[in-house]
C-alpha positions, 0 to 999 in steps of 0.5 A: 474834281478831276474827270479826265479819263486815262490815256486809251479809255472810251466813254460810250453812252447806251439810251434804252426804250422804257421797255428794256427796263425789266432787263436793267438794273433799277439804278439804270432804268430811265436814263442814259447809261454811260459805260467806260469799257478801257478798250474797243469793243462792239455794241453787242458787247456793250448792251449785254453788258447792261443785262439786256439781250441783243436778240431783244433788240429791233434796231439800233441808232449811232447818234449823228449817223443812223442806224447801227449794227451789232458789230459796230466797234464803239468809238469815244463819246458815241451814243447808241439809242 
């Protein structure tokens, strides 16, 4: 199985807390969700996405970096919690 991403596509993973489970989808509650937006955008994109609403959102973390803000643009292989 080949799992190369095309040339200019970005993997992005989003850790929620138990609590935003009633925001997601059943297939993404309890686990990590990995999304592959194909282009630059922020994490606010990204979480609303997923169905849950930033405005429900205290703080977020960039893995390896500390803390976020909405307006960060997403890079490969981040991982927002």
């Amino acid at each position: 199985m080949n799992t190369a991403m095309p040339e200019g596509s970005i993997r992005v993973t989003l850790r929620f807390d138990p609590d935003f489970n009633d925001f997601l989808p059943a297939k993404r509650r309890g686990r990590p969700v990995c999304i592959m937006p194909g282009h630059a955008t922020t994490i606010k994109d990204l979480v609303e996405s997923c169905g849950v609403p930033h405005t429900e959102i205290g703080e977020l973390r960039l893995k390896g970096s500390g803390c976020a803000s909405f307006a960060t643009r997403v890079s490969d292989g981040d991982c927002f919690e």
